[in-house]
C-alpha positions as CSV (number, residue, x, y, z in Angstrom):
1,X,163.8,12.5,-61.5
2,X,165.7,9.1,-61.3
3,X,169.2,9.7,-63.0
4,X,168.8,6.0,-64.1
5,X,166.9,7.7,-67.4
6,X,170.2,8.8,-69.2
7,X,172.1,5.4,-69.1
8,X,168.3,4.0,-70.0
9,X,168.0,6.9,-72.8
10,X,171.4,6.4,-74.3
11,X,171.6,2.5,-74.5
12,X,167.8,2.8,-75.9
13,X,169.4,4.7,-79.3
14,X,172.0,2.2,-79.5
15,X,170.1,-0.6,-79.5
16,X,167.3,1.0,-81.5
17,X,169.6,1.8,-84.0
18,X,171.2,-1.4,-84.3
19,X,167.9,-3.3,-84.5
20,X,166.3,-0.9,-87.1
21,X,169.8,-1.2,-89.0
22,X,169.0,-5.7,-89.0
23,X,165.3,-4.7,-90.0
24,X,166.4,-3.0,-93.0
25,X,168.6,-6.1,-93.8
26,X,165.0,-8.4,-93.4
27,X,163.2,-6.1,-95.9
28,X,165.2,-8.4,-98.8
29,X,163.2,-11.6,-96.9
30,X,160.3,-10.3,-95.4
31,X,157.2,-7.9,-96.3
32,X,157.0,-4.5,-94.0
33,X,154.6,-6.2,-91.7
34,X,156.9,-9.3,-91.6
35,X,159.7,-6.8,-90.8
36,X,157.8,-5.5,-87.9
37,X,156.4,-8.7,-86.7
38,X,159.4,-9.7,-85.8
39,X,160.4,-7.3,-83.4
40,X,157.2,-8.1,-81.5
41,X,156.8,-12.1,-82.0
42,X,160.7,-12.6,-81.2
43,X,161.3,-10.1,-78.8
44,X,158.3,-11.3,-76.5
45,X,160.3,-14.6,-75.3
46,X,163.5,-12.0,-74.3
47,X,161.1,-9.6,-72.2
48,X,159.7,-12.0,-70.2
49,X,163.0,-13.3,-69.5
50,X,163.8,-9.6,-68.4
51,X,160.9,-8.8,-66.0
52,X,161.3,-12.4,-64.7
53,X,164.9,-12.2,-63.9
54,X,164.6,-8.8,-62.7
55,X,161.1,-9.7,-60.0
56,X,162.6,-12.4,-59.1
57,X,166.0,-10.7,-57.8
58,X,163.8,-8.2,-56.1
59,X,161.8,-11.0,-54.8
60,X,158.5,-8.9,-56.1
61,X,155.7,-9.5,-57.5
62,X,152.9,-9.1,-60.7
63,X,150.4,-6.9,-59.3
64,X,147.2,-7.0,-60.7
65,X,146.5,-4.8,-64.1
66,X,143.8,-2.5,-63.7
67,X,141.7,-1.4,-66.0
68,X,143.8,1.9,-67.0
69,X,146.5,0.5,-66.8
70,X,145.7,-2.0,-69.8
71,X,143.8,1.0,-71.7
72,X,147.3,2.7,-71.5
73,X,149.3,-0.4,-72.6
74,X,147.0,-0.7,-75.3
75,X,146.7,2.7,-76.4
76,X,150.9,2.4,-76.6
77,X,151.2,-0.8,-78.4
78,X,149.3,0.0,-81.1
79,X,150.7,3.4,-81.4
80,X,154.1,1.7,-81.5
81,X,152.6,-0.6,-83.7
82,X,151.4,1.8,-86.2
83,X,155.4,4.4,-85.6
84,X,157.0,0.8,-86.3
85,X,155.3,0.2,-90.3
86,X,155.2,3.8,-91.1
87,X,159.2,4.4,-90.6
88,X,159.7,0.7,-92.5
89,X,157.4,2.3,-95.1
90,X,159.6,5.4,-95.0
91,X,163.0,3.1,-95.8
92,X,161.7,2.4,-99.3
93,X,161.5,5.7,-100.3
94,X,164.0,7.5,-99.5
95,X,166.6,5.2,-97.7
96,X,167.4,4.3,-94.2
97,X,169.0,7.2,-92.9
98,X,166.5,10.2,-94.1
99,X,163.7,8.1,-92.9
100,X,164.6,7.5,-89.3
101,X,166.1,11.1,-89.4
102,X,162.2,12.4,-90.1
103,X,160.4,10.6,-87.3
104,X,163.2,12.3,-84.8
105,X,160.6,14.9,-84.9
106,X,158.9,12.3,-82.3
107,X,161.2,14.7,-79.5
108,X,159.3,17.8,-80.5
109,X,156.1,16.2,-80.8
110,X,156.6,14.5,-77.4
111,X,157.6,17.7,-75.8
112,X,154.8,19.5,-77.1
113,X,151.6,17.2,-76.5
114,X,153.4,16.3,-72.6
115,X,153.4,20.4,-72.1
116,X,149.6,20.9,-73.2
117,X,148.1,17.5,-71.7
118,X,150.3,16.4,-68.7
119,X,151.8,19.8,-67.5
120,X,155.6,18.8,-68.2
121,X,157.0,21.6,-68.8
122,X,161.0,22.0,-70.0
123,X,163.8,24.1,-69.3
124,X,164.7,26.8,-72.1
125,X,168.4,25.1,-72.5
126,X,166.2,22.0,-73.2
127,X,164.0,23.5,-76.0
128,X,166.7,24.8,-77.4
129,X,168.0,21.0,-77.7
130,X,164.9,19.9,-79.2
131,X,165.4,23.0,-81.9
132,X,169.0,22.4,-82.8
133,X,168.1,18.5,-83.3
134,X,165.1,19.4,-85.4
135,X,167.7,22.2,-87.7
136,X,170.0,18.7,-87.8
137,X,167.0,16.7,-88.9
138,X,166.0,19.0,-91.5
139,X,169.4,19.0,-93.1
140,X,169.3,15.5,-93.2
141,X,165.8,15.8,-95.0
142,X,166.8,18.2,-97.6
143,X,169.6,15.5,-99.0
144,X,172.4,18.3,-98.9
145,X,170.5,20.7,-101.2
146,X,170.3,24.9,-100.0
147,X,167.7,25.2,-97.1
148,X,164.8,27.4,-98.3
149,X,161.3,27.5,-96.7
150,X,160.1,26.5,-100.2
151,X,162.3,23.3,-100.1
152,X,161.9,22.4,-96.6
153,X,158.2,22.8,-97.6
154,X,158.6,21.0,-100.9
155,X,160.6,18.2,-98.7
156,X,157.8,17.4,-96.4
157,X,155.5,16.5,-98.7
158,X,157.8,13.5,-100.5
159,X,156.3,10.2,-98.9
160,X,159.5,9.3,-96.8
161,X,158.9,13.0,-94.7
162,X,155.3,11.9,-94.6
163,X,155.6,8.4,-93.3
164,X,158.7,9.9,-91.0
165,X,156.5,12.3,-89.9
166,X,153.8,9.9,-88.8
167,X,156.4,7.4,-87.3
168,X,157.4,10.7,-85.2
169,X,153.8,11.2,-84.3
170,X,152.7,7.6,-83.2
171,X,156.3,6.8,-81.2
172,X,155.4,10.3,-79.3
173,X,151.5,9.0,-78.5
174,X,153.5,5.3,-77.5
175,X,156.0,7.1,-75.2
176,X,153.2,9.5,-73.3
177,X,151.0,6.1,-72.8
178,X,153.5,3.5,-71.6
179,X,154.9,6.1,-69.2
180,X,151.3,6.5,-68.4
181,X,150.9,3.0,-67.9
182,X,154.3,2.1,-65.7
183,X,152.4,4.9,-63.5
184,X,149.4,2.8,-62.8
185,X,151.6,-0.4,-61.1
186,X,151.6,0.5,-57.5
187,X,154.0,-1.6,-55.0
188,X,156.3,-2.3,-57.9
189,X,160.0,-0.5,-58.0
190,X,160.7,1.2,-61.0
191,X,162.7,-0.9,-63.4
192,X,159.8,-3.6,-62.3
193,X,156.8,-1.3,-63.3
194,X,158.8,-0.6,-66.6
195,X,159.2,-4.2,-67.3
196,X,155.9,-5.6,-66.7
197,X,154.6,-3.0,-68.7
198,X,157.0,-4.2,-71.6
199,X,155.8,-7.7,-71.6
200,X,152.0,-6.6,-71.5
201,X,152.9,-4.1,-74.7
202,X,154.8,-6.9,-76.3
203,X,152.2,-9.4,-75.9
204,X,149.3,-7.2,-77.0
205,X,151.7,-6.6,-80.1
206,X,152.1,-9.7,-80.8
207,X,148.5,-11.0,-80.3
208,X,147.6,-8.3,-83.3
209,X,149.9,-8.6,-85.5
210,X,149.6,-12.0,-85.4
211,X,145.9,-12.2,-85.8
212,X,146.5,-9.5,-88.7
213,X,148.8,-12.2,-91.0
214,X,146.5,-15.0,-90.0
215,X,143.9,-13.2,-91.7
216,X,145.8,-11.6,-94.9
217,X,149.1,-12.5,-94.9
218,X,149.9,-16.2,-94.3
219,X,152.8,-16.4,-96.4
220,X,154.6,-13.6,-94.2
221,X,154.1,-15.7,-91.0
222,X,156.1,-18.7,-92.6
223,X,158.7,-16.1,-94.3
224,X,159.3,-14.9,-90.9
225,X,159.5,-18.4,-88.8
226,X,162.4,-19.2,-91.6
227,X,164.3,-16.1,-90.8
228,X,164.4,-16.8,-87.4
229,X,168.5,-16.7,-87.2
230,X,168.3,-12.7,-88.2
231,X,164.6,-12.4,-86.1
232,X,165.7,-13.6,-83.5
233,X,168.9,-10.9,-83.1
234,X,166.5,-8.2,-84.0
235,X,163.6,-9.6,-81.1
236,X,166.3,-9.1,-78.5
237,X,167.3,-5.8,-79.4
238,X,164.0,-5.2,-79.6
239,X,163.6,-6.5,-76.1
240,X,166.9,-4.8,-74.8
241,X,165.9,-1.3,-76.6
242,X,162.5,-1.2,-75.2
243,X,163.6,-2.3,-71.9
244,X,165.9,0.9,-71.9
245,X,163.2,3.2,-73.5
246,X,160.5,2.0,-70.6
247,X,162.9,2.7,-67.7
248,X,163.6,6.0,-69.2
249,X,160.1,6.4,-69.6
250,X,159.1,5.6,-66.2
251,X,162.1,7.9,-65.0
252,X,161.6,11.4,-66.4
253,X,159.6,12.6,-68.4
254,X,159.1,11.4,-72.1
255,X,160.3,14.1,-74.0
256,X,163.2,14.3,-71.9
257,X,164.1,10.9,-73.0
258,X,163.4,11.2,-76.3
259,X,165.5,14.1,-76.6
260,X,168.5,12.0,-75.6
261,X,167.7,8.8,-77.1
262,X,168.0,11.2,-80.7
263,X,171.6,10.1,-80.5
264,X,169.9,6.5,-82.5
265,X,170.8,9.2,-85.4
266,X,174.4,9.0,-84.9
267,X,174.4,5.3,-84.5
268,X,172.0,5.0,-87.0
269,X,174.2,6.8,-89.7
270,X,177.0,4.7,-88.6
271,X,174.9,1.5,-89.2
272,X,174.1,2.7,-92.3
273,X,177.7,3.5,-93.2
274,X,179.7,0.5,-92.1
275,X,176.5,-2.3,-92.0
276,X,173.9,-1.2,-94.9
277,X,177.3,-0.3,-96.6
278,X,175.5,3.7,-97.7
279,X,177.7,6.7,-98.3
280,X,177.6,9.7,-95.9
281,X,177.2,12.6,-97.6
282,X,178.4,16.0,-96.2
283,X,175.0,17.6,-95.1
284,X,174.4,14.4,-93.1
285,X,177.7,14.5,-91.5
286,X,176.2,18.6,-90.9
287,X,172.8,17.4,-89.6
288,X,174.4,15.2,-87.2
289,X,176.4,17.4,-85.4
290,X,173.1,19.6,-85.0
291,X,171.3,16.4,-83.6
292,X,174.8,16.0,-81.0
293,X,174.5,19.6,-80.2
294,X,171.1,19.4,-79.3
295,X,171.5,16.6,-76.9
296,X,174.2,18.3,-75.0
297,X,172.2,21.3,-74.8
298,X,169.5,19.0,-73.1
299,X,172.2,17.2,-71.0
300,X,173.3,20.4,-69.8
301,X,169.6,21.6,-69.0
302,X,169.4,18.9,-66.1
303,X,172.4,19.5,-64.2
């Protein structure tokens, strides 16, 4: 296991967080799928400049895409695709932070479909990590009222948990298939394999989501050319968090990363606090500890 993954895992949150935090802000200008165009259409230009800059300095080159390895890419960027609208989705009902906090399920999710399908199997320190950030996701979820099974229940059937939920569920199937597809570049060192596969996911992205507003949503295209000043930020930290996510990817394995990269819920509350301009409540203050205690715990279960 490369220990380039936690740098690559950390930075990931960060910029995750910071570029969810400017989506939110583009929800007053754009529709949901104009808010997740962008990420793709903008942050295509800053990718290639990536893996360019990056082959070039290690005087490398594209090796041909086989036929998995695009079924893979695929298979990941529409997953992403699909995580991206339904935790957008999730913002307008229930608000920024209990929304991103319910797809941080994606960890568990990750670690349980990589255990049963690709034999990547954890530590018990590391479980325990996944458990404490789930108890820290749940108190965020429950908006500070007394954790019962009836309201934890009763909370995962409001629409935000469900959309959360599904985020979780499709950013889990994206991580399994890109790290999937980074595997299938031979001859390519692995920052290279991880950005190549970034542009191929980005373009693929782009091509559908494009072809999508072309066809039903014209006005959204325009909406999101003239927003470019705000796109543009979020298609580079788009670029920049992806970049980090794929390396981590391509490092260890997926739930591993995604375990560590649940620290986008502290920056994510902090976005929300001092950017969106929300009030932290207790429990989430609570909750985020939880999510902190479970990333050390996983931290701890690689050393």
């Amino acid at each position: 296991m490369n220990p380039i993954w936690l740098p690559a895992s950390l930075l990931g949150g960060l910029f995750q967080a910071w570029r969810t935090a400017l989506q939110q802000r583009l929800r007053a200008e754009l529709s949901v799928s104009g808010a997740g165009l962008v990420r793709y259409l903008y942050g295509l230009p800053f990718a290639l400049v990536l893996a360019g800059t990056w082959l070039w300095l290690q005087g490398a080159h594209v090796p041909q895409l086989g036929r998995e390895f695009l079924g893979f890419a695929t298979l990941g960027a529409v997953t992403q695709m699909a995580g991206t609208i339904l935790l957008i989705m999730a913002f307008g009902h229930r608000g920024f932070v209990v929304g991103t906090a319910f797809s941080k399920t994606e960890a568990m999710q990750a670690a349980l479909v990589t255990a049963l399908l690709l034999d990547e199997h954890l530590p018990l320190l590391a479980w325990a990590g996944i458990v404490a950030g789930v108890a820290g996701v749940l108190i965020l979820a429950l908006a500070g009222r007394g954790i019962t099974a009836r309201q934890i229940l009763g909370s995962l059937g409001q629409p935000a948990a469900l959309c959360g939920l599904g985020a979780g569920s499709m950013f889990a199937c994206a991580a399994i298939a890109i790290k999937l597809a980074t595997a299938q570049l031979s001859g390519l060192d692995l920052i290279s394999s991880a950005l190549v596969t970034l542009v191929v996911v980005m373009t693929i992205q782009s091509v559908l989501h494009l072809a999508w507003i072309a066809a039903r949503d014209r006005p959204t295209l325009v909406s999101a050319l003239r927003s470019w000043r705000t796109s543009s930020q979020v298609g580079l930290l788009s670029a920049l968090g992806s970049a980090c996510w794929y390396i981590g990817f391509a490092a260890a394995p997926a739930a591993l990363v995604r375990i560590v990269g649940q620290v986008e819920v502290i920056f994510t509350v902090a976005f929300a606090h001092f950017y969106l301009r929300e009030r932290v409540r207790w429990h989430e203050i609570a909750g985020l500890l939880l999510v902190a205690i479970g990333v050390i715990l996983a931290l701890l279960a690689t050393v």
